[in-house]
VEXVEX-671366 format. One record per residue (C-alpha): residue number from 1; y, x, z; residue in three letters. Coordinates in Angstrom, 1 decimal, m for minus. Layout:
% residues N
R     n        v        u        w   res
R   NUM        Y        X        Z   ALA
...
//
This chain:
% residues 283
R     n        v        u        w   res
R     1    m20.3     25.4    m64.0   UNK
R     2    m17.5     27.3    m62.7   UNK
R     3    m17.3     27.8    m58.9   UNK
R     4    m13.6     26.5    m59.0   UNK
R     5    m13.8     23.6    m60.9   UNK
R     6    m17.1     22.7    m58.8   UNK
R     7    m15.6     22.8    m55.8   UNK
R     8    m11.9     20.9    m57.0   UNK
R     9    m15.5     18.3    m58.4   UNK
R    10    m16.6     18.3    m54.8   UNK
R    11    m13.3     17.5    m52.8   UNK
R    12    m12.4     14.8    m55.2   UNK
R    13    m16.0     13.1    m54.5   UNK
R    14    m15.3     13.3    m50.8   UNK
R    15    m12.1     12.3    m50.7   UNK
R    16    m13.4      9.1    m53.1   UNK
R    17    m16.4      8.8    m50.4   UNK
R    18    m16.2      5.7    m47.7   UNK
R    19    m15.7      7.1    m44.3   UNK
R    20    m17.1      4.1    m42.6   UNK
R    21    m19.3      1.5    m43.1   UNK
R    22    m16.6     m1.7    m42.3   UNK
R    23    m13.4     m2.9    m42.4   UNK
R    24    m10.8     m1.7    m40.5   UNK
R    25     m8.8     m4.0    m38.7   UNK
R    26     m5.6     m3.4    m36.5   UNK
R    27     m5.8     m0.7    m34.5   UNK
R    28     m6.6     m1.0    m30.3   UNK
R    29     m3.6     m0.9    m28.6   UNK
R    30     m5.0      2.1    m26.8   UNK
R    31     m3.1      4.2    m24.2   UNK
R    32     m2.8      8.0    m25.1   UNK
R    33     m2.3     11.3    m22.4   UNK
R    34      0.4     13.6    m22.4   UNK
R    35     m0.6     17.1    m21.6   UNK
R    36     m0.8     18.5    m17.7   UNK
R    37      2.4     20.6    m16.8   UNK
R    38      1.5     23.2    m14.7   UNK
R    39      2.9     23.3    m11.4   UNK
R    40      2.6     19.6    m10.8   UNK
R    41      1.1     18.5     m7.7   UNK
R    42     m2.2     16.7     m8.2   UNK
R    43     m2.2     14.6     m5.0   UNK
R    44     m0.6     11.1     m6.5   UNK
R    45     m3.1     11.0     m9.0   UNK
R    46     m6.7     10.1     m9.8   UNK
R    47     m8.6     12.4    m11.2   UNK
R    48    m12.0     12.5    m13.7   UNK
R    49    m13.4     14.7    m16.1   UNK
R    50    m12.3     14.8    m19.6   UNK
R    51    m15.2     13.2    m21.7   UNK
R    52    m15.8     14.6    m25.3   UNK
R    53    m16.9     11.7    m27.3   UNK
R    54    m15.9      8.6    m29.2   UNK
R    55    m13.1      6.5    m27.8   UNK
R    56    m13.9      2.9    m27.8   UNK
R    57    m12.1     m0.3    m27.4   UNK
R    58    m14.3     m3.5    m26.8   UNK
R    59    m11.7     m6.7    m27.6   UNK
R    60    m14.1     m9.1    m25.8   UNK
R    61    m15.8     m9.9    m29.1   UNK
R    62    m16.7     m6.5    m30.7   UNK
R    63    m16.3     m2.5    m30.1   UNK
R    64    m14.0     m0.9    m32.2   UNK
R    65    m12.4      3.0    m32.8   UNK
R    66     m9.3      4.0    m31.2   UNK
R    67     m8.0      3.5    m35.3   UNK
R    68    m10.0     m0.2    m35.7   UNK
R    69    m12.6      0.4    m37.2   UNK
R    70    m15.6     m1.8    m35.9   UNK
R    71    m18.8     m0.2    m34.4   UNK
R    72    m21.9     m1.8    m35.6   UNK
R    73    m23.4     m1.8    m32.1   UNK
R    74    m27.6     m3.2    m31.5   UNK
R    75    m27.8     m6.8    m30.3   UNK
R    76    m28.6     m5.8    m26.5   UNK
R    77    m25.1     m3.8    m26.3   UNK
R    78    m23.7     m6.8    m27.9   UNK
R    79    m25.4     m9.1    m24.9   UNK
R    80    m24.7     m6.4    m22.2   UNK
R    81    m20.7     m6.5    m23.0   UNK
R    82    m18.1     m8.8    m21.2   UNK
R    83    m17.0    m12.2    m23.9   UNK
R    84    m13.2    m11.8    m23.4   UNK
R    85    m12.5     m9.2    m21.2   UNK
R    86    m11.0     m6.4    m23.0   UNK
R    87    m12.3     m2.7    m21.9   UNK
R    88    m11.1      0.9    m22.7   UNK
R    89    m13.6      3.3    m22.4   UNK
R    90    m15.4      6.9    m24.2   UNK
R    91    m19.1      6.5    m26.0   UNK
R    92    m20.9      9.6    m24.6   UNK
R    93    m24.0     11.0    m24.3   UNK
R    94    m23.4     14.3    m21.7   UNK
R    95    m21.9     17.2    m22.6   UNK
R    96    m22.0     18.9    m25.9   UNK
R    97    m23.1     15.7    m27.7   UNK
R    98    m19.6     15.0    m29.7   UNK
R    99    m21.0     15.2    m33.0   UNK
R   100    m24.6     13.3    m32.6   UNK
R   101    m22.5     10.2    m31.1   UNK
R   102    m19.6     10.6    m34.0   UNK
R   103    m22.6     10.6    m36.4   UNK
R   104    m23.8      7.4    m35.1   UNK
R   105    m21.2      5.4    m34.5   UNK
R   106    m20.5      6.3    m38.8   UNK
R   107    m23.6      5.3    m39.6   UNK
R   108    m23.7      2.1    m39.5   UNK
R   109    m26.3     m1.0    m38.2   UNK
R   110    m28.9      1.5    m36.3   UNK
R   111    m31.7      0.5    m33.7   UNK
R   112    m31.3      0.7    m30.5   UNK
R   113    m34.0      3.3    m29.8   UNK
R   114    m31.1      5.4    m31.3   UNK
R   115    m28.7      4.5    m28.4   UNK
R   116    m30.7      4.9    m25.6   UNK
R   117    m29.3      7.9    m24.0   UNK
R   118    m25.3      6.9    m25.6   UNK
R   119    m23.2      5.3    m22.8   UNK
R   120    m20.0      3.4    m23.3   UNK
R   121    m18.3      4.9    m19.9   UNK
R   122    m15.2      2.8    m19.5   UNK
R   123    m12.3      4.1    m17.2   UNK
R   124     m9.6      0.9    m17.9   UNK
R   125     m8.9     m3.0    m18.6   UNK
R   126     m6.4     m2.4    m20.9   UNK
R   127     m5.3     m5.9    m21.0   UNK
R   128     m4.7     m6.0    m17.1   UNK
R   129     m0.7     m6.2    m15.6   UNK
R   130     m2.4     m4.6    m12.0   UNK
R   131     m1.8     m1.1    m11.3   UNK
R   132     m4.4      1.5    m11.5   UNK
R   133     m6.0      1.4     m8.4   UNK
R   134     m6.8     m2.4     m8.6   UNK
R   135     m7.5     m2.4    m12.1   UNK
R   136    m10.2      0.2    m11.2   UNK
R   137    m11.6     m1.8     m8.6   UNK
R   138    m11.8     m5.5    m10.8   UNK
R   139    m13.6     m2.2    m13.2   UNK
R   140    m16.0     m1.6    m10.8   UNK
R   141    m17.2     m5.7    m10.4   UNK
R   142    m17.5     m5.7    m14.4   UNK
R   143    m19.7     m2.8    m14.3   UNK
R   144    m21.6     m3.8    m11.4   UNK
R   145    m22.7     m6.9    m13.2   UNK
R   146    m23.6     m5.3    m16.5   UNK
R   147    m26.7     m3.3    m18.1   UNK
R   148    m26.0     m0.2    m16.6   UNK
R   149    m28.1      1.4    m19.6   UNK
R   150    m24.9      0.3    m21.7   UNK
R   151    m22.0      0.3    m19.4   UNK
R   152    m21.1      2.9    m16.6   UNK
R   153    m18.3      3.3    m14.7   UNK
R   154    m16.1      6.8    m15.3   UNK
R   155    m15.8      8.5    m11.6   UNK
R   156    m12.1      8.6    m10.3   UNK
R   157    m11.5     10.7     m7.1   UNK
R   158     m8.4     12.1     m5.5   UNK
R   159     m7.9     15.7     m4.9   UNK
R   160     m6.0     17.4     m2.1   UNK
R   161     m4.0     20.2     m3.8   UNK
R   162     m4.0     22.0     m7.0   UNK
R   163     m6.4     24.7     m5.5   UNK
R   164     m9.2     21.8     m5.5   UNK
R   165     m8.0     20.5     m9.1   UNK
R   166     m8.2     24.4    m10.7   UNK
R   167    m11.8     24.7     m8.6   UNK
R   168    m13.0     21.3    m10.2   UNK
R   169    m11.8     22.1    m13.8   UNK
R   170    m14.0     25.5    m13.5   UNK
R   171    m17.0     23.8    m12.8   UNK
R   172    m16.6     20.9    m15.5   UNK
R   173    m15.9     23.6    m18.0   UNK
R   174    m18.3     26.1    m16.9   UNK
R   175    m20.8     23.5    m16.6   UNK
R   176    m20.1     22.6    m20.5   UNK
R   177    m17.5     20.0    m20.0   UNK
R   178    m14.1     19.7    m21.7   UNK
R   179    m11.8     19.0    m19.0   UNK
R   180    m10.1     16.9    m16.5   UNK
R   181     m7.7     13.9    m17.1   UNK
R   182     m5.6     12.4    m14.6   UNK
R   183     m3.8      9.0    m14.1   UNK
R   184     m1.0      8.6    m12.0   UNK
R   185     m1.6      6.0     m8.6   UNK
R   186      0.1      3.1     m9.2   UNK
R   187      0.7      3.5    m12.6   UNK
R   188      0.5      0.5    m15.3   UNK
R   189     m1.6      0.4    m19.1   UNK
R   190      0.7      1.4    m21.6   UNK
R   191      0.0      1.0    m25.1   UNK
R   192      1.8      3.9    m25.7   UNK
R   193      1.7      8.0    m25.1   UNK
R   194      3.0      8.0    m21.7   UNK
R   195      3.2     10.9    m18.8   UNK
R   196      1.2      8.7    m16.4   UNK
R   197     m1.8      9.8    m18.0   UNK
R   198     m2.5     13.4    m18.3   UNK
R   199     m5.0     16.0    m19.8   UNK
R   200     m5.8     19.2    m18.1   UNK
R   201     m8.0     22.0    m20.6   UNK
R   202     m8.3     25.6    m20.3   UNK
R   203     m7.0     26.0    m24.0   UNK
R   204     m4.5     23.5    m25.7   UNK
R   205     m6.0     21.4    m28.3   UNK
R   206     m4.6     18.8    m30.9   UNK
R   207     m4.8     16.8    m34.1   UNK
R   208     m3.6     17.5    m37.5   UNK
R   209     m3.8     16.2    m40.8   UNK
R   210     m5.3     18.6    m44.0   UNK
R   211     m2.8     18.5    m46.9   UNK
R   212     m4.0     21.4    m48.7   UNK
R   213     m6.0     24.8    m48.9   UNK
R   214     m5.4     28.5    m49.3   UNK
R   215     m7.2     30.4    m51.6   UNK
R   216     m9.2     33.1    m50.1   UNK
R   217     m9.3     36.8    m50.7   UNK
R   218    m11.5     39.4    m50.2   UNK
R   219    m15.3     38.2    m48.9   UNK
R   220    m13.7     34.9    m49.5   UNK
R   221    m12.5     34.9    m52.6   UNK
R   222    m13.4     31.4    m54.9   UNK
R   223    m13.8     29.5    m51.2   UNK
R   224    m11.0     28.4    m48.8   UNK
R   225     m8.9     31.2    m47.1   UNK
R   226     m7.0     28.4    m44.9   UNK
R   227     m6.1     24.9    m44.3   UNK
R   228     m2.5     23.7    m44.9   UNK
R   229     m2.1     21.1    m41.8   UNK
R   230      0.6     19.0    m40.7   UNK
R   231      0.4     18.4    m36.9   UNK
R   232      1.8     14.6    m35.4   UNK
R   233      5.5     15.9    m35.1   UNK
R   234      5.8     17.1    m39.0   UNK
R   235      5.5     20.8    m38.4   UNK
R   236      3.0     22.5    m40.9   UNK
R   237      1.1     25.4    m40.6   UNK
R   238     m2.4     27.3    m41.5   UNK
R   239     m5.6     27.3    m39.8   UNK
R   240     m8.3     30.0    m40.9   UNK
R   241     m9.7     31.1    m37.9   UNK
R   242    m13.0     29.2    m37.2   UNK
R   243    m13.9     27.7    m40.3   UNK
R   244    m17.4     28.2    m41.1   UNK
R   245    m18.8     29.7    m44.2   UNK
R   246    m20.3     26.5    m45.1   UNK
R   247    m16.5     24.5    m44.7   UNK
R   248    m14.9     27.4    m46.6   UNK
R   249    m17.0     26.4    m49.7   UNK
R   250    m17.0     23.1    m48.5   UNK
R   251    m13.5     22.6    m46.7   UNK
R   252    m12.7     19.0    m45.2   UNK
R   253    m10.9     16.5    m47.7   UNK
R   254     m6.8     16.4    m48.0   UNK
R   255     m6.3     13.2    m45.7   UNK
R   256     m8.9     14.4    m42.9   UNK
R   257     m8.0     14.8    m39.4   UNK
R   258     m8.8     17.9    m37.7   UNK
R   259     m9.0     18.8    m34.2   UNK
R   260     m7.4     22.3    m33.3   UNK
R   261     m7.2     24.8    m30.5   UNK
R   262     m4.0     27.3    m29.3   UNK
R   263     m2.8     29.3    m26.9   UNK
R   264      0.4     27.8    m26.7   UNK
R   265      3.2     28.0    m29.3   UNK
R   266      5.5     30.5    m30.4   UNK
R   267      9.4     30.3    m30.2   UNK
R   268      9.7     28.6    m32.9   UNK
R   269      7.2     25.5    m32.2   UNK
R   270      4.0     26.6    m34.0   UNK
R   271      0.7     27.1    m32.3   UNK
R   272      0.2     30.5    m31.5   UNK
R   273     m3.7     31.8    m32.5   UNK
R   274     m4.8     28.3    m33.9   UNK
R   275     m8.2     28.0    m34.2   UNK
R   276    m10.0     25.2    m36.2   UNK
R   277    m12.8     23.2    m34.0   UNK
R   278    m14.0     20.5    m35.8   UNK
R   279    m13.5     17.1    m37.9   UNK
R   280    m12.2     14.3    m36.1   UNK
R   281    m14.2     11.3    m37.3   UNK
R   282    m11.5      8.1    m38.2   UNK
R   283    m11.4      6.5    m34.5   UNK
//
């Protein structure tokens, strides 16, 4: 069969493919960070690193994706998680373990010998009107009381000039780590993007969406040269650098969310040197 027409086979099948193993329901109201500005002081704000793993919501009644879908969790997380009390939290298991816990939060019903070393690390009660310094403590009591095997408390600490933030950020990232987030003192749950929450990462990174491909030439000719993206505000651009020679014959299906590096943009809005780093599974 023709390599084209095998590969146009191949999307189609993915695209058809279910994604996840339930229903989605409404989507968490979940609150989302804005990006760090440089030259902000750090010393109204809490501090923690940046996990890379699976946001998670837990409604009181079951754990779902930051976009609704439900996590088929084993019976003892079910036991070990607080009936009503809403938390907002990051499945994780260490650094450099993004794709094993994507994998298995898609995969449906799985024992628990296959979550023993995942965490849900929780940083938030989402449903609570306190401000962020006594939601984090009532956090603390919730976590205290629970399977610490399933629950864990993310560390929060103050830092004492942007000197000591910079120093910290090196050693998450050199350690492996992703980043640092910080939450402004004081500050209320938004269920909303909101500048009271910030990321700070020694590259820029996003989300867009895959709407199409670019043939490729040379070496790849018959594979994908590029993927057509649009990013959250409309703009659409290319991404070639970083795809694998396994996703250029293989490229992610239109509809897929992708996650993206940059080194800034360029005058006119684009990400300058946009580098593809992965699929984002549907949280």
């Amino acid at each position: 069969m023709d390599h084209a027409l095998l590969s146009v086979i191949l999307m189609i099948v993915l695209m058809c493919w279910p994604l996840w193993p339930l229903a989605q329901i409404s989507p968490p109201p979940v609150m989302l960070a804005e990006r760090w500005q440089s030259g902000w002081s750090p010393v109204a704000w809490l501090v923690s690193e940046k996990l890379d793993g699976v946001r998670a919501w837990w409604d009181g009644e079951q754990l779902l994706t930051r976009s609704g879908y439900p996590i088929a969790i084993p019976p003892e997380w079910q036991a070990a998680l607080p009936a009503g009390v809403a938390l907002d939290g990051e499945l994780w298991a260490g650094r450099g373990s993004f794709e094993r816990v994507s994998a298995l939060v898609r995969a449906g019903q799985r024992p628990l010998a296959d979550w023993q070393d995942v965490h849900f690390m929780v940083f938030d009660l989402p449903r609570s009107d306190l401000p962020l310094e006594a939601r984090l403590q009532a956090l603390a009591l919730q976590a205290a009381t629970r399977d610490s095997a399933v629950i864990r408390l993310v560390e929060q600490r103050s830092v004492a000039n942007d000197e000591d933030l910079q120093s910290w950020l090196q050693t998450v990232v050199s350690g492996g780590g992703e980043g640092l987030v910080l939450r402004r003192k004081g500050s209320f749950y938004q269920a909303s993007r909101s500048s009271d929450w910030c990321k700070l990462k020694p590259v820029d990174d996003a989300e867009a969406v895959v709407i199409g491909y670019i043939p490729g030439k040379g070496k790849y000719q018959g594979q994908t040269g590029a993927l057509q993206v649009r990013a959250d505000d409309g703009r659409e651009f290319r991404i070639g650098t970083g795809l694998s020679d396994a996703l250029r014959r293989q490229p992610p299906a239109v509809g897929t969310r992708i996650t993206y590096s940059s080194s800034g943009v360029t005058r006119t809005g684009l990400p300058r040197f946009a580098r593809f780093v992965r699929v984002r599974p549907p949280e």
